[in-house]
Structures are given as structure tokens and as C-alpha cells.
N, C-alpha and C positions, 0 to 999 in steps of 0.2 A: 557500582551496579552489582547487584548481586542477581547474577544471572542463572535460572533453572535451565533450560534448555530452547535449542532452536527445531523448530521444524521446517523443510522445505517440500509445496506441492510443485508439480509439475504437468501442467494439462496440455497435452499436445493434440491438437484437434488437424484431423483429416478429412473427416467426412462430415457436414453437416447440409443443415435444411435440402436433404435428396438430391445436392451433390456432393462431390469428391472435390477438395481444395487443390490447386496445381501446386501448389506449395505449403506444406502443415502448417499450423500459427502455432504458437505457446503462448503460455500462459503462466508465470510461475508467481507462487507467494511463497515469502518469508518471513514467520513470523518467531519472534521470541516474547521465551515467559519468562517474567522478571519479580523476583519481590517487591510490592510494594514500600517503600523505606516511612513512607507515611497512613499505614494503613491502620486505620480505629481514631486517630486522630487531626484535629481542624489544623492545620499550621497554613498561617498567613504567605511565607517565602516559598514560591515552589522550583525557584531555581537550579536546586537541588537536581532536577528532573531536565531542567533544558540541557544538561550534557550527557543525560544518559540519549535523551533523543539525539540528539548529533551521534552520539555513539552508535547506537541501533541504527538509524539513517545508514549509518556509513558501513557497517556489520552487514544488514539486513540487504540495503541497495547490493552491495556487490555481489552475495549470495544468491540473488535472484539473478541478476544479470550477467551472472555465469552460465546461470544457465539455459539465455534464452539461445535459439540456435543463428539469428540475426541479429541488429542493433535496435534496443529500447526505442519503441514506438509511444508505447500507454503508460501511465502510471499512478500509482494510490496508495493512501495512507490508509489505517486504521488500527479503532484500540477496545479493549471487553477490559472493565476495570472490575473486580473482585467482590465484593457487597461490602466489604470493609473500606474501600476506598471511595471516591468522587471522580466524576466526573471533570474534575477540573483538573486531576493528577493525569489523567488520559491528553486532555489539551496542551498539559504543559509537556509533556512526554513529543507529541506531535508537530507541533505549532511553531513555536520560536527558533530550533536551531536544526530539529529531524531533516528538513524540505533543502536547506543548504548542503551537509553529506550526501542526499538521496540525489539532486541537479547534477553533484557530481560520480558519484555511482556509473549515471547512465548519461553522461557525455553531454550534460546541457538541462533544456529542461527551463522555458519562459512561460511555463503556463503554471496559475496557481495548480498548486497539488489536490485533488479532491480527496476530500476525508469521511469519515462516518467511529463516533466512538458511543460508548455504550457500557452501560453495567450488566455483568451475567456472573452464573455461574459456570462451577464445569463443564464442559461441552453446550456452550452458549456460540452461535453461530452467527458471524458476521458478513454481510456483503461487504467489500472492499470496494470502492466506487474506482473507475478507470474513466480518465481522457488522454488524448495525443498530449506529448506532453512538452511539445513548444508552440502549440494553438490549440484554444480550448475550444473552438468552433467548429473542430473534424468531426462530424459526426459518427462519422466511421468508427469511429473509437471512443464513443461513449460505450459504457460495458461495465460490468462489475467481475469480482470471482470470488466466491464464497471460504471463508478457514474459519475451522474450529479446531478443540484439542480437546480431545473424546472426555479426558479430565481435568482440566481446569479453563480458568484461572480459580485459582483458590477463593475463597475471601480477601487472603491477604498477596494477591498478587495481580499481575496486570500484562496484559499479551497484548504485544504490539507487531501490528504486520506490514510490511511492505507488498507492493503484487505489481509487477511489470509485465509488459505484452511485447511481441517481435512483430504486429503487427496489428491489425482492425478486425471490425467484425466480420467472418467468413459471410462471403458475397453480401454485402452493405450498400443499402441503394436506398438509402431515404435521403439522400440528398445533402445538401450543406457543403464548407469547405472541402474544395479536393488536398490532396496529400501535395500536389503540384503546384496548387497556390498559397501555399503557405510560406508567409512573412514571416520572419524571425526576428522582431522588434518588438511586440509588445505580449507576447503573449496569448493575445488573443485573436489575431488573423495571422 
């Protein structure tokens, strides 16, 4: 992996919809910008890229999850591939081996990972999709959190983010799975 550099956000939210939260949430993304190794041309094998994802998974997962200030509630993939590359360099980066580092990252983790990838340019701007991330039916915890990089991804490069939460959406009442009934077998309840 020929790694440019990492970035980490950090969104600590206290106060939202006109009230004051009894306890802050965060919010953090991690994302790295990586050179492309297949950028300008078609190659059929992309496996080349399933271990950088495990890599970045496991990079990026702890990064973030250092710095929430409780234990990994939410969590999401995503990737902005350079206009020299494809969208399927993005998939194989995410897909096959990322989601097993990141489970472990943040201590588990039975619910598919949500993703969102995308061709941009520099300072192209991604939502990061968020669910609870050992039942994909908390509602509470669907959410997204936005990263860009004021300058890139180049053409010839590709920024891959992580984004985990310590928690749900400040006061969330549309209903659906409570945090209380949640099953840890499949996933999805």
C-alpha cells in the first residue's frame, strides 16, 4: 500500500434540535488517501486491493475508535476513487476483507457494514452511511457523517474512510428497535 496520509474528524455533539444532550455523542471518521496501484488501467485480478482493505479496516477501525469517548455503537464504510480509477477498485478496497478488521476494531459488529463509494475529485465530498452495528433495525442509529480532503483524491488515488459513533441520534424517537432488545445472532434484530 502506498499510503499519502490519514486524516481523523472528530464531531462531538452536545447540543442539538433546542436541547442540551445529558451526555455528548461522537462521532469520528477515519479516513486514508492511498495511491491507486491500478490507476489509467483495466486489470481483471483485484485482489491486490483486498489486503489493503484489511489493512485500512484494521488502521482506520482503531483510529477512530480511539477516539470515541464510549464503546462503538454505529458504524460505515466508504470510498471517492480518483477519475483514473473505477469504481470497482473502491469495492474491492471495501468489500471482501475491510468489514472483518473493522468487526474487530470495535469489539464485534453482526450487522452488514453500510457503505457508499464514488468517483470524485479533489475535495469531493462523501456521506459515510451509519447503522448500530450488531442490529441493523436500531433506528436510532441510522445517520450518516460527511469527509472530504479539501485536495484530493487525485486522479490517481483513492480515500477510504471509516466513521464510528459512541452512540445514536441525539433524542431519536421515530421508533423501531430499542438498544434493549437487541439480539445478537443474526444481525439484524
Amino acid at each position: 500500500m502506498d499510503l499519502v496520509r490519514i486524516r481523523t474528524i472528530t464531531d462531538i455533539i452536545y447540543h442539538e434540535g433546542f436541547r442540551r444532550l445529558a451526555t455528548p455523542s461522537r462521532k469520528v471518521a477515519a479516513g486514508a488517501l492511498i495511491k491507486n496501484p491500478f490507476a489509467g488501467r483495466y486489470i481483471k485480478d483485484l485482489s491486490d486491493l483486498y489486503a489493503i482493505g484489511a489493512e485500512l479496516g484494521e488502521r482506520l477501525g482503531e483510529t477512530a475508535v480511539a477516539q470515541l469517548a464510549g464503546q462503538p455503537h454505529s458504524y460505515g464504510k466508504a470510498a471517492i476513487v480518483g477519475m483514473d480509477g473505477e469504481l470497482e477498485h473502491a469495492a474491492a478496497l471495501l468489500h471482501p476483507t475491510l468489514g472483518a478488521s473493522l468487526r474487530e476494531a470495535v469489539s464485534g459488529g453482526k450487522a452488514i457494514i453500510p457503505s457508499a463509494k464514488k468517483k470524485g475529485g479533489p475535495g469531493a465530498a462523501i456521506d459515510v452511511p451509519l447503522h448500530h452495528k450488531d442490529a441493523m433495525y436500531v433506528r436510532s442509529h441510522f445517520d450518516a457523517m460527511t469527509f472530504r480532503l479539501e485536495d484530493a483524491p487525485a486522479a490517481d488515488e483513492i480515500l477510504v474512510i471509516i466513521a464510528v459513533t459512541d452512540g445514536g441520534r441525539p433524542h431519536a424517537r421515530v421508533g423501531g428497535l430499542q438498544l434493549s432488545d437487541i439480539r445478537v445472532d443474526d444481525g439484524q434484530t
